[in-house]
C-alpha positions as CSV (number, residue, x, y, z in Angstrom):
1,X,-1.2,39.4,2.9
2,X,-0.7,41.1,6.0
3,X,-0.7,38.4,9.0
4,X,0.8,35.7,6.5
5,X,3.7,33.8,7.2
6,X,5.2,30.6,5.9
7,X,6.5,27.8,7.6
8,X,9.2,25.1,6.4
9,X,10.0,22.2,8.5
10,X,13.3,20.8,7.5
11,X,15.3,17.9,8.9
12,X,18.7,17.4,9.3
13,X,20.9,17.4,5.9
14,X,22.7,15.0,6.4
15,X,20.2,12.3,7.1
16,X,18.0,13.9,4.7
17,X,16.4,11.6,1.4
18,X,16.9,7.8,3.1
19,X,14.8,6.8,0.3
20,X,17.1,7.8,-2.2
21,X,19.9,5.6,-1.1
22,X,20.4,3.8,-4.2
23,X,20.3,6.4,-6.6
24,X,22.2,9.5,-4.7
25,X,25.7,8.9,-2.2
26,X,25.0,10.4,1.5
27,X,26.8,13.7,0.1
28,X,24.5,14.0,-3.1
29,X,21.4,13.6,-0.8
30,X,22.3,16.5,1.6
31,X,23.9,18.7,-1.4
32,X,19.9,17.9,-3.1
33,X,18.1,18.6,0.4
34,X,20.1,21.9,0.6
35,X,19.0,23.1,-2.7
36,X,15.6,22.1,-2.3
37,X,15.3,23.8,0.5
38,X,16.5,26.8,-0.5
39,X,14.2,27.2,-3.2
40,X,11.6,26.5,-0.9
41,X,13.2,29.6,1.4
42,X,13.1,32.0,-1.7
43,X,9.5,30.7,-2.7
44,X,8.2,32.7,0.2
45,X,9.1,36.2,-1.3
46,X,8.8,38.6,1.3
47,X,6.5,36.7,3.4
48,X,8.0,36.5,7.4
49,X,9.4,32.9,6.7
50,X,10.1,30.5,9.8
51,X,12.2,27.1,9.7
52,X,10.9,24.7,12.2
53,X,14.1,22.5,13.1
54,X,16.0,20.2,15.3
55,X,19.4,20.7,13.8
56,X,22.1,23.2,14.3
57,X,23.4,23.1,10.4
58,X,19.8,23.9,9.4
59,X,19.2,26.2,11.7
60,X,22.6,28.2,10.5
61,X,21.1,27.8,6.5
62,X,17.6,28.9,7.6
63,X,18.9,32.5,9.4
64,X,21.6,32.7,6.2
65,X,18.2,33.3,4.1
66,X,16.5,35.2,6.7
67,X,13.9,33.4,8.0
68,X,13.6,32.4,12.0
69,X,14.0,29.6,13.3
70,X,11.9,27.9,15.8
71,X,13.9,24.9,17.6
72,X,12.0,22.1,18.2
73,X,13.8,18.8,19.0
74,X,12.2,15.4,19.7
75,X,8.8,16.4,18.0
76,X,8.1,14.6,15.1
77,X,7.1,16.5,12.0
78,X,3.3,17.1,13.0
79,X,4.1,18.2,16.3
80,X,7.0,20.7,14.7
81,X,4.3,21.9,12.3
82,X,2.0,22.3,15.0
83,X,4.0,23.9,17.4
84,X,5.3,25.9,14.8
85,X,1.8,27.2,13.8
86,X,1.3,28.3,17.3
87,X,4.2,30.0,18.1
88,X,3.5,32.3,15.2
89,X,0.3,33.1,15.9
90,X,1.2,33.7,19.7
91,X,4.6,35.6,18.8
92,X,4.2,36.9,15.6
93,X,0.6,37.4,15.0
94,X,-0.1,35.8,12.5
95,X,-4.0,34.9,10.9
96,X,-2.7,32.2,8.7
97,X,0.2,30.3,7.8
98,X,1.9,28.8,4.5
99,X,3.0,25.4,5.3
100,X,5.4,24.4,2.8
101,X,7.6,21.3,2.9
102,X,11.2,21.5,2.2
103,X,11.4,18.9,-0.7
104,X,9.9,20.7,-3.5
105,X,12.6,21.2,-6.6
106,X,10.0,23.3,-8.3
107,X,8.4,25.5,-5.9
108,X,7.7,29.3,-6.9
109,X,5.9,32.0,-5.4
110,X,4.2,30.3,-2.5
111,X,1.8,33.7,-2.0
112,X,0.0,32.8,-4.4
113,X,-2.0,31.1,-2.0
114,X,-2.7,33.4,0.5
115,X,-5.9,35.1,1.4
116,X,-8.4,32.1,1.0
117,X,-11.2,31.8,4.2
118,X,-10.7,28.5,4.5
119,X,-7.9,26.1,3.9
120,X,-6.0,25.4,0.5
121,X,-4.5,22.2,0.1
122,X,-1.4,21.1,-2.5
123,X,-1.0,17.8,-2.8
124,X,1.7,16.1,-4.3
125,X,1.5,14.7,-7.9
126,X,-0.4,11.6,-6.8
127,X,-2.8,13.1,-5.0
128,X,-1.4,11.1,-1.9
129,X,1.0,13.6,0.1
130,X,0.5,17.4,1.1
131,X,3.3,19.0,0.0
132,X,1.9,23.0,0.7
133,X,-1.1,23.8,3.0
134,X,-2.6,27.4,3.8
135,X,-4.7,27.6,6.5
136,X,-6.0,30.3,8.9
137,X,-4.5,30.3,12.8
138,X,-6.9,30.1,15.9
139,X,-8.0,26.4,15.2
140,X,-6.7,22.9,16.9
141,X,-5.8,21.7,12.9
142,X,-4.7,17.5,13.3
143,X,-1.4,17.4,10.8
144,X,-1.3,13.8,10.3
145,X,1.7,13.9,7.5
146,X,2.9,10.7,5.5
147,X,1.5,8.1,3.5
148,X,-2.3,9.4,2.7
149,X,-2.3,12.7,4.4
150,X,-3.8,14.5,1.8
151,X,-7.2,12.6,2.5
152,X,-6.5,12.9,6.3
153,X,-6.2,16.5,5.8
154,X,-9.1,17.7,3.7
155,X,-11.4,14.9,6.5
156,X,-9.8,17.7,9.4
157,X,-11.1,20.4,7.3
158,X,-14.6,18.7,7.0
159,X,-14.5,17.8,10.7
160,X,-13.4,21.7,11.6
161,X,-16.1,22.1,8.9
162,X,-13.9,24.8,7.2
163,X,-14.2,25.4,3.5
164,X,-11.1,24.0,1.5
165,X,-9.9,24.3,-1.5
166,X,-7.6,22.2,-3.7
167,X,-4.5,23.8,-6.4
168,X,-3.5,21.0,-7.8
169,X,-0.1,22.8,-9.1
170,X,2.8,20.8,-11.5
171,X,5.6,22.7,-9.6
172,X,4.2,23.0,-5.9
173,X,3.0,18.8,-6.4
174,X,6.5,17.8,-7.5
175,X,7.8,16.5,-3.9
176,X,11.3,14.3,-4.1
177,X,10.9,10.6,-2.2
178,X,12.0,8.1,-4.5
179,X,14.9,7.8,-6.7
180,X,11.8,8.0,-9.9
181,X,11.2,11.7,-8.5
182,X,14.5,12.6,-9.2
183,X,13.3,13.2,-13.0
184,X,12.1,16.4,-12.6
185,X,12.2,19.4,-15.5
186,X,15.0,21.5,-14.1
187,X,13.8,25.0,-13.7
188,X,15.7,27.5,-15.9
189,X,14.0,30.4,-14.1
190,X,15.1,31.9,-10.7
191,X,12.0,31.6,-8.3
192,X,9.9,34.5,-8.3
């Protein structure tokens, strides 16, 4: 897994979860963004970790668990990701990247899905969001995030005519939007 690294974009905690308004106070939200995306963080094991970020409290939490940051106001998330990708292939060297997103309650060892030669997609429970994505560096990859970008995702991959591969995992595809996500198996386990 030499060359790997993982890559969390992570928005601001306190404006974190909108969504889940009516179910969670502003201070729940952030407290629920913060855990999540520590366990995220920790999911990455000894991978070189980066947080792509706008926001100078999540910048702070990201280097507090040891991963870099890589600052990146005004973007948009598939800009960050983007950008992100090709700063650590130009910096860091790396030959692919774990895109993980900072919402998953569940998440465990994230290396798992290293090492493919091609790109391995997670989506979310639905099959509608992708929550984790692998892919190799050295490639112009379209993120197109949101709403259906788990089929805009794998039609990149055809259109790069990589191979892909899809783990459809219960604990990587369990993403928090909705106040209905919020009913989640707590893990007992630390993340490995």
């Amino acid at each position: 897994m030499d060359g790997t690294h993982v890559l969390v974009p992570i928005k601001s905690f306190r404006n974190a979860k909108v969504r889940l308004a009516g179910a969670l106070p502003p201070s729940e939200r952030a407290a629920l963004a913060r855990r999540m995306a520590a366990r995220v963080l920790a999911a990455a094991g000894a991978l070189p970790t980066a947080v792509v970020c706008d926001d100078v409290d999540v910048a702070s939490f990201a280097e507090a668990r040891g991963a870099s940051v890589i600052w990146r106001p005004g973007l948009g998330l598939n800009a960050a990701v983007a950008d992100g990708v090709a700063r650590l292939t130009a910096d860091h060297g790396a030959i692919e990247v774990i895109v993980a997103h900072a919402d998953l309650p569940l998440a465990d060892d994230l290396t798992r899905l290293a090492g493919f030669a091609g790109i391995t997609f997670v989506p979310d429970r639905r099959d509608d969001g992708t929550n984790v994505l692998c892919l190799p560096t050295g490639m112009t990859f379209s993120f197109s995030y949101g709403p259906g970008s788990f089929a805009r995702h794998r039609e990149e991959a055809d259109r790069l005519q990589l191979p892909y591969r899809v783990l459809r995992d219960p604990r990587l595809g369990w993403d928090v939007d909705v106040p209905a996500d919020l009913e989640y198996p707590h893990p007992t386990e630390p993340c490995s």
